[in-house]
C-alpha positions as CSV (number, residue, x, y, z in Angstrom):
1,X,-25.7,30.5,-43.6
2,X,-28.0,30.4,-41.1
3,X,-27.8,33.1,-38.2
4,X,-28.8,30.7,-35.5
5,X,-26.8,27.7,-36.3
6,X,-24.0,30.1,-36.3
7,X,-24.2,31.5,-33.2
8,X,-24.6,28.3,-31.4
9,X,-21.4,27.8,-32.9
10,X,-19.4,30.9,-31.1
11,X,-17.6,29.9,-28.1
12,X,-19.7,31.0,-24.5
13,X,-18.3,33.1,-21.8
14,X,-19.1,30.9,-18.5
15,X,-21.7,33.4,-16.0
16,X,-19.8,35.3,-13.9
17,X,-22.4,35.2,-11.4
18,X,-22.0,31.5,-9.2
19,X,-25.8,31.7,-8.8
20,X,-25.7,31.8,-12.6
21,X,-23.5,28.9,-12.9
22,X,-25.2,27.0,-10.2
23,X,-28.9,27.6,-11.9
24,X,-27.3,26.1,-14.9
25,X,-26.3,23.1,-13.2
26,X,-29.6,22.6,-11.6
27,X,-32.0,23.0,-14.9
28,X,-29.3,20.5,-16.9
29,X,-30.3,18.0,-13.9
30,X,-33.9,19.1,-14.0
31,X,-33.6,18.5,-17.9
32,X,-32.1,14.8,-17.5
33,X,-35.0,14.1,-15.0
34,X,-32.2,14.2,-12.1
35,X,-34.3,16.1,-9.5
36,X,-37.6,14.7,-7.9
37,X,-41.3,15.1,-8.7
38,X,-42.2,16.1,-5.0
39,X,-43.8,18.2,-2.4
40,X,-40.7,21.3,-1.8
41,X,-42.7,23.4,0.1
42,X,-42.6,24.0,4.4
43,X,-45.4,22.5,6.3
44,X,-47.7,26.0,6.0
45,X,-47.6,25.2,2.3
46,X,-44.8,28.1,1.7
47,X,-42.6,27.5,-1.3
48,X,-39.0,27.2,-1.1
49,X,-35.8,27.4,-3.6
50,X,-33.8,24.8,-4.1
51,X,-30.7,27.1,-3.1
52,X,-29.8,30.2,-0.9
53,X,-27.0,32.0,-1.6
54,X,-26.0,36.2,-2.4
55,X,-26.8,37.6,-5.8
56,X,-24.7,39.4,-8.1
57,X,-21.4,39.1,-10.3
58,X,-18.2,36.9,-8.4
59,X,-16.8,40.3,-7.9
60,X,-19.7,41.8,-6.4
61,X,-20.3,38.8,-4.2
62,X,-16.2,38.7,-3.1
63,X,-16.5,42.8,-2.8
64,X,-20.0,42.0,-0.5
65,X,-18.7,39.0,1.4
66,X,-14.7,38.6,1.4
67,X,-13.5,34.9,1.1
68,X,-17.2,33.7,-0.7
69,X,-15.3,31.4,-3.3
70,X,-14.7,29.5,0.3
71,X,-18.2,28.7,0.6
72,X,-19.4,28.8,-3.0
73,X,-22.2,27.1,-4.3
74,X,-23.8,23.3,-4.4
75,X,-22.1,21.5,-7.0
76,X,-19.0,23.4,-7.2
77,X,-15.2,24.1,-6.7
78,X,-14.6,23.2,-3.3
79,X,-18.1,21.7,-2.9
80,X,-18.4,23.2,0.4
81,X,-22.1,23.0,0.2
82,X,-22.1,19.4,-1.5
83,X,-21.1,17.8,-4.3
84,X,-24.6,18.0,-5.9
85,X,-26.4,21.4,-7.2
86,X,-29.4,19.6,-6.6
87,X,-28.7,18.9,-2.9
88,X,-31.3,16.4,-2.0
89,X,-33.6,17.4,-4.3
90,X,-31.7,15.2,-6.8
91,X,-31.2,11.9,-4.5
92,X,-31.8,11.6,-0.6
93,X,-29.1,10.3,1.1
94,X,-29.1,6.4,1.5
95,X,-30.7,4.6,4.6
96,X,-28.1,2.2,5.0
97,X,-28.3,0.5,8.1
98,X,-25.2,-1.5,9.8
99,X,-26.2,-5.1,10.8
100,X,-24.9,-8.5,11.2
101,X,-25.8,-11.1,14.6
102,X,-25.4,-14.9,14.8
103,X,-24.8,-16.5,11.6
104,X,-25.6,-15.8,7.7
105,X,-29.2,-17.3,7.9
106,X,-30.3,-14.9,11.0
107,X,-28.9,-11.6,9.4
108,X,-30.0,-12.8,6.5
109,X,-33.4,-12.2,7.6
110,X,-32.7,-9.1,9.3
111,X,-31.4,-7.7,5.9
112,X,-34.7,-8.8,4.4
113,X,-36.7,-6.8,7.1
114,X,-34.7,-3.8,6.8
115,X,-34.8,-3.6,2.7
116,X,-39.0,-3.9,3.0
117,X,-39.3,-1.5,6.0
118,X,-37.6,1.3,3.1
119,X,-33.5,1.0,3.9
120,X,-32.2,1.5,0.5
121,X,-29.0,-0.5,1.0
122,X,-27.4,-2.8,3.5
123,X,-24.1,-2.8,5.6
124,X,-22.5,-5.9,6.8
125,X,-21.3,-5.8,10.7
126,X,-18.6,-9.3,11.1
127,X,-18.5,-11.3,14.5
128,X,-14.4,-10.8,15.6
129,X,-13.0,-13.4,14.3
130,X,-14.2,-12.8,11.0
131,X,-12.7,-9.0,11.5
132,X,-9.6,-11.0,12.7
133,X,-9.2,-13.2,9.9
134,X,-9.9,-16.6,11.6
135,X,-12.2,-19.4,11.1
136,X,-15.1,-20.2,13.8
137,X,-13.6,-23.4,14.9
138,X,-10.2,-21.6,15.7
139,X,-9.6,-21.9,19.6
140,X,-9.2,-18.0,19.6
141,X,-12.9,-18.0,18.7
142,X,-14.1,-19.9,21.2
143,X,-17.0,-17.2,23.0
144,X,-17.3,-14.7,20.2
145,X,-18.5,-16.5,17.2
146,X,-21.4,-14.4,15.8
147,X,-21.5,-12.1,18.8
148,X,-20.9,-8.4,17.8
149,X,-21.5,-9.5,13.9
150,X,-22.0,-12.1,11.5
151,X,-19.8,-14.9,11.8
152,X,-18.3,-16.0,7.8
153,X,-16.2,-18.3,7.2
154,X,-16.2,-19.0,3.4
155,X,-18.2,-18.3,-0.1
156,X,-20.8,-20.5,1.2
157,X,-21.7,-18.3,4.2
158,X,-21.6,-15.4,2.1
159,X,-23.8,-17.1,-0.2
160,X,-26.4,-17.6,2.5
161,X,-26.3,-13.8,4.0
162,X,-27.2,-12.5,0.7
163,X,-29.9,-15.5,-0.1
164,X,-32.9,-13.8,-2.0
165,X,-31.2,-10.6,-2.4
166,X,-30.2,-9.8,-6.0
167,X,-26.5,-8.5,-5.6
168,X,-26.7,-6.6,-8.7
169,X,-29.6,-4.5,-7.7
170,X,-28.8,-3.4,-4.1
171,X,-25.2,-1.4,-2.9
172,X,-23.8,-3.1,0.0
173,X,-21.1,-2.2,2.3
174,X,-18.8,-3.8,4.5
175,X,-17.0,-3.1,7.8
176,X,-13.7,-4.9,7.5
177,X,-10.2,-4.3,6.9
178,X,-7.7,-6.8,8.5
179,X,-9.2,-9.4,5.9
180,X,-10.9,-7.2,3.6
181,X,-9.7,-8.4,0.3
182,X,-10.8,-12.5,1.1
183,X,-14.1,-11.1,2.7
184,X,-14.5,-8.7,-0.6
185,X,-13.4,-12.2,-3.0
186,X,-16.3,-14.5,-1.4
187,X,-18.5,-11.1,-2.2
188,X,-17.9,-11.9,-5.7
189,X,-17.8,-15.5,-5.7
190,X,-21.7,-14.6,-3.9
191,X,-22.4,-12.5,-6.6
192,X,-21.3,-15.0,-9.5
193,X,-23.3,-18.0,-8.0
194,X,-26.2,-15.6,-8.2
195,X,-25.5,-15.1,-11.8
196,X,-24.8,-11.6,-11.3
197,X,-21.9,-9.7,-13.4
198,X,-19.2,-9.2,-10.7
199,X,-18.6,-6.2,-12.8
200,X,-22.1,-4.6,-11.7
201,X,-21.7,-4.7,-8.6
202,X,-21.5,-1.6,-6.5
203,X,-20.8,-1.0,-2.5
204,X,-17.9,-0.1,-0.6
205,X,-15.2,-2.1,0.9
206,X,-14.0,-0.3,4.1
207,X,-10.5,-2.0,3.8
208,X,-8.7,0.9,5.6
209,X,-5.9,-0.3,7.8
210,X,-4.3,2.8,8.3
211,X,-7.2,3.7,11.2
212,X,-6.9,0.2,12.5
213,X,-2.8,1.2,13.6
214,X,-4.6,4.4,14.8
215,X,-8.2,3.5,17.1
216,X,-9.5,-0.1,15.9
217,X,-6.5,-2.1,16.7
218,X,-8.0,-5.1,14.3
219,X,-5.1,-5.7,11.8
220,X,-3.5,-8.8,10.5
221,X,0.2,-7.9,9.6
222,X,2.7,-5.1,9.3
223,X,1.7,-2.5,7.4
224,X,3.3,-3.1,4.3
225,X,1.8,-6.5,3.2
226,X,-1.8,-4.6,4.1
227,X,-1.0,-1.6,1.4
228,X,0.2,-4.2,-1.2
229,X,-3.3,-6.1,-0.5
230,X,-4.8,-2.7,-0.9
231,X,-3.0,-1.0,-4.0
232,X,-3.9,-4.8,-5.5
233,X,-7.8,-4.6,-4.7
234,X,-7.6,-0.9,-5.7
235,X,-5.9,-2.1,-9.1
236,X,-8.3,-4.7,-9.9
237,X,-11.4,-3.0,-9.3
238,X,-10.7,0.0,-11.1
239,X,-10.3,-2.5,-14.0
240,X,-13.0,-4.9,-12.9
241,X,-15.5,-3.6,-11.1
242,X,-15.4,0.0,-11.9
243,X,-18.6,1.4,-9.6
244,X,-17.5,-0.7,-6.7
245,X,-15.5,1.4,-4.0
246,X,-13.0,-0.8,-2.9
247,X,-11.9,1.4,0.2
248,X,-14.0,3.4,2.4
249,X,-11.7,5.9,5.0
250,X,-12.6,5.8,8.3
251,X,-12.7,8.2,10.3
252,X,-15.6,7.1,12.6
253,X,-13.3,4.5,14.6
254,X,-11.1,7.4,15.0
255,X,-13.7,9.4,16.9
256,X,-14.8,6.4,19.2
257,X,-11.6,5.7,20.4
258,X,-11.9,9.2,22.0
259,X,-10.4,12.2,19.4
260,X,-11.5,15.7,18.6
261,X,-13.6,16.7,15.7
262,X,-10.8,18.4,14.4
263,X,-8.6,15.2,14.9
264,X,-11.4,12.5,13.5
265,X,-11.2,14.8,10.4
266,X,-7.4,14.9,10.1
267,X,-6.2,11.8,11.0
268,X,-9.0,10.1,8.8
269,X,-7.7,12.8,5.6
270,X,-4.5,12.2,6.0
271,X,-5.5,8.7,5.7
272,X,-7.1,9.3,2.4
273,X,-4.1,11.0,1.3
274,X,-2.1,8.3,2.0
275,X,-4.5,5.9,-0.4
276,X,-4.4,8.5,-3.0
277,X,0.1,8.2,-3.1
278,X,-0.1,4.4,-2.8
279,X,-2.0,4.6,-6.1
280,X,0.1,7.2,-7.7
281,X,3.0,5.1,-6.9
282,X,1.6,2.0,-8.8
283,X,1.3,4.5,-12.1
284,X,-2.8,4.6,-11.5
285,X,-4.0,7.7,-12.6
286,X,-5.4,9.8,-10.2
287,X,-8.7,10.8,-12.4
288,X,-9.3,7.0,-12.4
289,X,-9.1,5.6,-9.1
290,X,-10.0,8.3,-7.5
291,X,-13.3,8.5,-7.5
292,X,-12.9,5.1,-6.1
293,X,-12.2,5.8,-2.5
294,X,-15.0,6.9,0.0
295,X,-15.5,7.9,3.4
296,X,-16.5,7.3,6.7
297,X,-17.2,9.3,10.1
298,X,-18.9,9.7,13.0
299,X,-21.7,12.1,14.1
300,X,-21.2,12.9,17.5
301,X,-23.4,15.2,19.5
302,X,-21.9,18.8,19.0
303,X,-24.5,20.0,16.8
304,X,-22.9,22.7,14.8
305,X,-19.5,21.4,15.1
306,X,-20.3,18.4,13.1
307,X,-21.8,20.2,10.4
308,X,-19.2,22.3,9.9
309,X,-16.9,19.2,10.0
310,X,-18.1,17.7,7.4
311,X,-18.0,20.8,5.0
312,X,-14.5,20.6,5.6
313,X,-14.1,18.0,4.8
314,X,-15.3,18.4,1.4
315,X,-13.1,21.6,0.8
316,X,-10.7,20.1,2.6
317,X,-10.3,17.3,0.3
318,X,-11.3,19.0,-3.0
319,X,-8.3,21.7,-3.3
320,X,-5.6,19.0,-1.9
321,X,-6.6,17.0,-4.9
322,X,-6.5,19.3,-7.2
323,X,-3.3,21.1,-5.6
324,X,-1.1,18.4,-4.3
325,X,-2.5,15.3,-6.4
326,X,-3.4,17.0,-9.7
327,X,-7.0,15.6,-10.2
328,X,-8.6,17.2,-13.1
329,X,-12.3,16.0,-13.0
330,X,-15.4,17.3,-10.1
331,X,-15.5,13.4,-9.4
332,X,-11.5,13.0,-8.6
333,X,-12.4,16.0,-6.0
334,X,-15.2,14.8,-4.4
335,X,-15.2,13.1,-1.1
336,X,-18.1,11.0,-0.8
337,X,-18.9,10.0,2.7
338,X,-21.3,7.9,5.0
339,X,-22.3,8.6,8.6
340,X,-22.5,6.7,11.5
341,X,-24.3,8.5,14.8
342,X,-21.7,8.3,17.2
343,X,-22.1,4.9,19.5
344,X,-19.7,6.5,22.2
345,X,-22.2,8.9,23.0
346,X,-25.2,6.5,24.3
347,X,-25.6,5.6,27.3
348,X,-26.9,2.4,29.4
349,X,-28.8,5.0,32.1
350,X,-31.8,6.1,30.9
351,X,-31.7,4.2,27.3
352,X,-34.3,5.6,25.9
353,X,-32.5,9.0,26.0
354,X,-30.5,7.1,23.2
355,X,-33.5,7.8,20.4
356,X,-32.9,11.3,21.3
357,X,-29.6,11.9,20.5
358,X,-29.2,9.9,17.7
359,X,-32.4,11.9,16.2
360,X,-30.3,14.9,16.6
361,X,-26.7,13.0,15.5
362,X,-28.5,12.3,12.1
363,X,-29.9,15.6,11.3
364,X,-26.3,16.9,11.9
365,X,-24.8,14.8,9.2
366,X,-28.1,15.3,7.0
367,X,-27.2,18.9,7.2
368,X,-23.6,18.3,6.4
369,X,-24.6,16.8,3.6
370,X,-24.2,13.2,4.1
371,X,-24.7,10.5,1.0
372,X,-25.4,7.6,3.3
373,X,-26.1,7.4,7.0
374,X,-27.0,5.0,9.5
375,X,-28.7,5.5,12.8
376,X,-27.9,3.8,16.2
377,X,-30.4,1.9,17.8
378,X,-31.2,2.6,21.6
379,X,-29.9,-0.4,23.3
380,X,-26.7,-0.8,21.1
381,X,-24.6,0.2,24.5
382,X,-26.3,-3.2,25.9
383,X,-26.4,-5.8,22.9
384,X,-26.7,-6.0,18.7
385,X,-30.3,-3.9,18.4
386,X,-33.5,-5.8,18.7
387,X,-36.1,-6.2,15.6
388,X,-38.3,-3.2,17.5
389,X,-35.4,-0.9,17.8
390,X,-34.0,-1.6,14.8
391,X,-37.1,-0.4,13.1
392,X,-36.7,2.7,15.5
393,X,-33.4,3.5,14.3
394,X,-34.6,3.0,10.8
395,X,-37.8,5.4,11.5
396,X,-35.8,7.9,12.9
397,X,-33.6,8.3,9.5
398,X,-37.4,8.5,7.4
399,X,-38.9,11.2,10.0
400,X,-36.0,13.6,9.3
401,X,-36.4,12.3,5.1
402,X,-40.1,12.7,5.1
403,X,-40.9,15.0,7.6
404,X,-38.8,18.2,8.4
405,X,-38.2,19.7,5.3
406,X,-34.4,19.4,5.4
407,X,-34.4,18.0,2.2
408,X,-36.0,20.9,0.2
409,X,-33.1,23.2,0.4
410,X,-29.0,22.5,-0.3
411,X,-27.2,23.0,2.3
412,X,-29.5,25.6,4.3
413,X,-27.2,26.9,6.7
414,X,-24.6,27.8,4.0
415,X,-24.0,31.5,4.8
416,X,-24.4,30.9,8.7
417,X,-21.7,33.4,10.5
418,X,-21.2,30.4,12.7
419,X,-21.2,27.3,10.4
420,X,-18.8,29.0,8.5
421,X,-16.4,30.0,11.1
422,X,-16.6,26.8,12.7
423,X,-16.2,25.3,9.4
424,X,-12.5,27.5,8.8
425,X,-11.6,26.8,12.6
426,X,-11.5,23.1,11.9
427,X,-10.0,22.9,8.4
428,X,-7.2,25.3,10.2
429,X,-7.0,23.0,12.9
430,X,-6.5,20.3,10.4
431,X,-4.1,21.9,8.1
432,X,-2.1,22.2,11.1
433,X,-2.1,18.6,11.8
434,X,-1.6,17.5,8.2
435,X,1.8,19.6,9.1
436,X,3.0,17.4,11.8
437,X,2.2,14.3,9.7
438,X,4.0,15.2,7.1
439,X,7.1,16.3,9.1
440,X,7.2,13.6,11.2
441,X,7.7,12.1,7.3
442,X,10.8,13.5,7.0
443,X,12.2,12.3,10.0
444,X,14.8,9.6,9.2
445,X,14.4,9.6,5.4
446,X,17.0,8.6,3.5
447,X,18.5,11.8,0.5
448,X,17.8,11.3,-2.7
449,X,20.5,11.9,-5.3
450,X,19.4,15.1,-5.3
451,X,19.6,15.8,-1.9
452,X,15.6,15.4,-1.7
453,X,13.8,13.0,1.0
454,X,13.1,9.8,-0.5
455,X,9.4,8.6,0.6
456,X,8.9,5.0,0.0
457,X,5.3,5.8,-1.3
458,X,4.9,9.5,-0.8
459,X,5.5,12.2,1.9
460,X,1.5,11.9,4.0
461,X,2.1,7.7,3.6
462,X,5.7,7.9,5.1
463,X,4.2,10.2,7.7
464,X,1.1,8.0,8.7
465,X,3.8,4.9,8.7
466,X,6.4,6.9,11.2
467,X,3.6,7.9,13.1
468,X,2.2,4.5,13.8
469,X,5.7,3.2,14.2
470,X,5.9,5.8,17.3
471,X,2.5,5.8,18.4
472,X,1.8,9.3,18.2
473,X,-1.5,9.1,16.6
474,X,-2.4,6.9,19.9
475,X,-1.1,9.3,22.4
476,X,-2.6,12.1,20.5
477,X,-6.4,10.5,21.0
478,X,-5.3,9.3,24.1
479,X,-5.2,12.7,25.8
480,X,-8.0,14.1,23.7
481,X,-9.9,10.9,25.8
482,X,-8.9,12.2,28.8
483,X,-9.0,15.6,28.7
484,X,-12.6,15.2,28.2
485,X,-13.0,12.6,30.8
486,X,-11.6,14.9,33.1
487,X,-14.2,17.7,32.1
488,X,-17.2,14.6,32.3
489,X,-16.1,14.1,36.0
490,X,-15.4,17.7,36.9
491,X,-19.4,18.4,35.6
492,X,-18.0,20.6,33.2
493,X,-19.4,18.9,30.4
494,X,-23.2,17.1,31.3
495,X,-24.7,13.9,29.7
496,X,-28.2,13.6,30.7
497,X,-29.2,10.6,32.8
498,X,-25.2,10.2,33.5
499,X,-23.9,13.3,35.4
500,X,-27.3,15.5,35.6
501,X,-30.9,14.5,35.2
502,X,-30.4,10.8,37.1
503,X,-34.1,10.6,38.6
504,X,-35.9,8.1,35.8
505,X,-39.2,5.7,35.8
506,X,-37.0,4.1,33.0
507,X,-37.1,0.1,33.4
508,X,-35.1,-2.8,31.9
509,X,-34.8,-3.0,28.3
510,X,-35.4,-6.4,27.0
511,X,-31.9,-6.7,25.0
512,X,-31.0,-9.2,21.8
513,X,-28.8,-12.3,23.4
514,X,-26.9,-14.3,21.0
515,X,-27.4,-17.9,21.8
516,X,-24.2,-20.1,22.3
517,X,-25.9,-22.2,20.0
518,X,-25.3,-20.3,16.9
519,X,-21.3,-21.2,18.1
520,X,-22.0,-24.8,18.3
521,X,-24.0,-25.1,14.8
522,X,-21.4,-22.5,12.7
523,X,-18.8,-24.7,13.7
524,X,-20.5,-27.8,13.0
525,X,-21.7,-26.3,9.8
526,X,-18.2,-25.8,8.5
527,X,-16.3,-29.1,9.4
528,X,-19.0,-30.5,7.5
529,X,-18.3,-28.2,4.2
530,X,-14.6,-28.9,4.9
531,X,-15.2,-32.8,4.8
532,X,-17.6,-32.0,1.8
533,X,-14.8,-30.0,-0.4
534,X,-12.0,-31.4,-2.9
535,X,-9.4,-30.7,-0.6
536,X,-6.4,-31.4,-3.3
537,X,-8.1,-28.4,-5.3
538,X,-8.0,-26.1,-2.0
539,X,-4.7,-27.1,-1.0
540,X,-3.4,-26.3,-4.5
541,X,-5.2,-22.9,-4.2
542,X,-3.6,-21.9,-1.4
543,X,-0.6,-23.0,-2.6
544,X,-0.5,-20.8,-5.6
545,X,-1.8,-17.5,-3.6
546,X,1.7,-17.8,-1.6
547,X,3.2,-18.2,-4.4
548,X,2.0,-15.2,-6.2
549,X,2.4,-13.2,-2.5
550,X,6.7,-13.6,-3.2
551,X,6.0,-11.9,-6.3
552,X,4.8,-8.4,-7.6
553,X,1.5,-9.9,-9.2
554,X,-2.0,-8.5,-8.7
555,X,-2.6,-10.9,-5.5
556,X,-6.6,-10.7,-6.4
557,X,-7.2,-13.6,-8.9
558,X,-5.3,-16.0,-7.3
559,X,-7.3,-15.3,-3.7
560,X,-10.3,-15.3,-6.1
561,X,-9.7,-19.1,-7.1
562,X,-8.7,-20.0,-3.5
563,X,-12.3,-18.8,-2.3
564,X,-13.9,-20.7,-5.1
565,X,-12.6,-23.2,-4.0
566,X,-14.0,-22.8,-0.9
567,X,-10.9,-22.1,1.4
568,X,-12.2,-20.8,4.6
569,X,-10.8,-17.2,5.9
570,X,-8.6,-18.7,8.4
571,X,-6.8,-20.9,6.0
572,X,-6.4,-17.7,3.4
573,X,-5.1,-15.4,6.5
574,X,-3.3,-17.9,7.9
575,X,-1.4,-18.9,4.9
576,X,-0.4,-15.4,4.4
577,X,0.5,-14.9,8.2
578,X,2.8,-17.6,7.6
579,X,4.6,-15.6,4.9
580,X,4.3,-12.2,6.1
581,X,4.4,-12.6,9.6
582,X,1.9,-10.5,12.6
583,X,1.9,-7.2,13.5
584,X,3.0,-6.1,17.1
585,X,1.9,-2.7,18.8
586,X,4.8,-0.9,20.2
587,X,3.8,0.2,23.8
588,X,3.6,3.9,24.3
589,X,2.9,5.5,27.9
């Protein structure tokens, strides 16, 4: 027999060294054609590994530098230093800028400038009512139709905000969650009058109503008819549309309402945690949908801080996975996150400071190893972004891509004394917190049998639940809010133009204003597709989606035929307000 055929055969010993295991990673990438043909040397010309990290066997390295398996390598158990052992070599993050004005036709075009200026995928921002599930010509949407977003208010509009963009050939994400699962079923009634395979389609669906409760305040009913809206759109599109991410956690909406870093993180995990029981408890295996659920956070302007954040985050969520939810594969571990630079930081004084900050916002999450990110524009403290500083924002993201070098190297501040401790202070911080959650959890429960707390979904869901119920999670960012207010006013803590630095030549921006007239002409654009529809067939629709809602069916296929049917949003919500009721916020002082 052949000596090398048989050897191949014997069984391998996995390298004992992690910069063994990680170079081994990297060349199988390098082999597929997985890392990029380009320039990976500093500006002087000087060039540069792919990875930093110690030499030597694990037990040299833990011997050298006790608690190492903590930080690790790129591409590894607890992906501390990314999920990739290519870093950015592999893939840059995604420019993915959030936009949405007036009405479909207007963004429409803004989309269309933003995919040929180089943003590599688009994220839909919805006027209020469209976040509050109701239809332009509603009376409580008289003012704010297409004002902070795009206004939709069936298929059809969707249709039009995604005219000439191929659906199946660009991700797409959107920022809703009160009516998430209609706004996601005219996505894919879009997609299918494109002749696209709804089943290619990829994107994220924020859908996360646990934060609304928490900071956003934009829900539709209790909580209970959201998560069986949730665990149904999770359901079908692990089935259906298995690269689409039907729920992206948000943790960014969190931070703007005024927490910590350390409270954005835990508060938006717990969260996650809560998604990952709701499944469990519908018999969905974890390995499957897992991988399913993505994330979302804020950059704010505490350099270091937010770096180490969001390596926390990664361990953070790795080793509960594996520990307390028993996911087996990298990609069930993985927490895949996108960035926003934190809006609560600018400022209307000196606007142009804005560019600034959110320059140094984005390096931050580039650092901390973001997969998307998108950049605020200067005036967004005044207005929806002009064209001009749209294209700012945009430029700012392709300066850092193209420009510093911060793509060359994974995770380059791995091994920092600081990073790191910053990076155990807050996952300590949030361990901590994850223990109040889940105690507050037990509080009430009813025994089991067996003595044992019974959890109507699981112990971090019936946490998050009691929690809302009390309103702790408000209080808690509440005095987070004003302890730093306090420390804004007291000069302890500066913002330039605000509290220091106030001399400027600055002068008045020129600022995007919504026209009333977008109101006037979405209005009168949808009585006339109302008088233009088969209005038995719609009626019927509806009809048949509360009827499936008093049952345990997947509630997906039946809101499916509704939209195709051209049902508006308000009449989909409003139906299943009817049934289910509305959601009131308990006061808390």
């Amino acid at each position: 027999m052949n000596t090398e055929t048989t050897e191949s055969l014997q069984p391998t010993e996995p390298p004992k060294s992690g910069q063994s295991r990680w170079q081994q990673r990297y060349d199988a990438a390098l082999a597929k054609g997985l890392v990029r043909t380009a320039d990976f040397t500093t500006l002087s010309g000087v060039q540069v590994d792919p990875v930093y990290g110690p030499s030597g066997s694990d037990e040299e390295v833990a011997a050298a530098i006790p608690g190492f398996d903590r930080i690790g390598w790129p591409g590894e158990f607890p992906f501390t230093r990314g999920l990739h052992a290519t870093g950015y070599r592999g893939r840059p993050w995604t420019i993915r800028q959030f936009a949405g004005f007036g009405n479909a036709e207007q963004t429409n075009e803004r989309y269309k400038m933003i995919l040929a200026r180089g943003g590599g995928g688009l994220s839909v921002a919805f006027d209020m009512p469209t976040l509050m599930g109701r239809d332009s010509d509603e009376s409580l949407s008289l003012g704010e139709v297409g004002h902070c977003g795009v206004a939709i208010d069936s298929a059809a509009d969707m249709e039009t905000l995604f005219k000439d963009i191929p659906l199946g050939d660009v991700t797409t994400s959107m920022t809703i969650s009160g009516p998430a699962v209609p706004v996601f079923c005219m996505y894919i009634v879009a997609a299918e009058r494109q002749g696209v395979d709804p089943g290619l389609l990829n994107g994220t669906l924020q859908t996360d109503i646990f934060k609304e409760y928490i900071a956003q305040k934009e829900w539709l009913f209790e909580p209970e008819p959201h998560l069986r809206l949730i665990g149904d759109l999770m359901e079908y599109c692990t089935a259906n549309i298995p690269a689409y991410k039907p729920l992206s956690v948000s943790g960014y909406h969190i931070r703007e309402a005024g927490s910590t870093a350390a409270q954005e993180l835990a508060f938006t995990i717990a969260d996650g945690f809560g998604y990952v029981e709701l499944g469990l408890s519908r018999g969905m295996d974890v390995d499957v949908f897992a991988p399913g659920l993505s994330f979302f956070f804020d950059s704010h302007l505490d350099f270091f801080e937010e770096i180490a954040k969001f390596r926390a985050a990664r361990r953070i969520w790795a080793r509960w996975m594996r520990d307390t939810y028993h996911a087996k594969t990298d990609k069930a571990q993985w927490l895949r996150f996108h960035t926003q630079t934190a809006g609560v930081s600018l400022t209307a004084q000196q606007p142009m400071n804005n560019v600034v900050r959110t320059a140094v916002q984005a390096l931050a999450a580039v650092l901390g190893g973001t997969n998307s990110l998108h950049t605020n524009a200067l005036d967004e403290t005044l207005a929806l972004p002009t064209e001009q500083s749209a294209e700012v924002a945009l430029r700012t993201q392709q300066v850092i891509m193209e420009e510093t070098g911060v793509v060359n190297v994974a995770d380059p501040l791995g091994g920092s004394w600081y990073v790191e401790a910053l990076t155990d202070r807050i996952e300590a911080e949030a361990e901590l917190i994850f223990d109040k959650i889940r105690a507050m959890g037990e509080v009430g429960r009813k025994l089991g049998p067996d003595g044992s707390i019974e959890h109507p979904v699981g112990p971090m869901t019936s946490g998050i639940l009691r929690g809302i119920e009390d309103g702790w999670f408000m209080s808690e960012i509440a005095d987070a809010a004003f302890s730093y207010q306090i420390s804004l006013e007291k000069g302890e803590k500066k913002v330039v133009g605000v509290n220091c630095h106030t001399e400027s030549v600055s002068s008045e921006l020129e600022i995007l204003r919504v026209s009333h007239e977008v109101e006037r002409e979405q209005v009168s654009m949808l009585v006339t597709r109302k008088a233009a529809r088969d209005e038995a067939t719609v009626s019927a629709a509806v009809r048949h989606l509360v009827q499936v809602a008093g049952t345990s069916q997947n509630m997906v296929p039946a809101m499916l035929d509704a939209v195709r049917a051209e049902a508006t949003l308000g009449e989909i919500c409003n139906a299943l307000r009817d049934v289910w009721g509305v959601y009131r916020e308990p006061a808390r002082f």
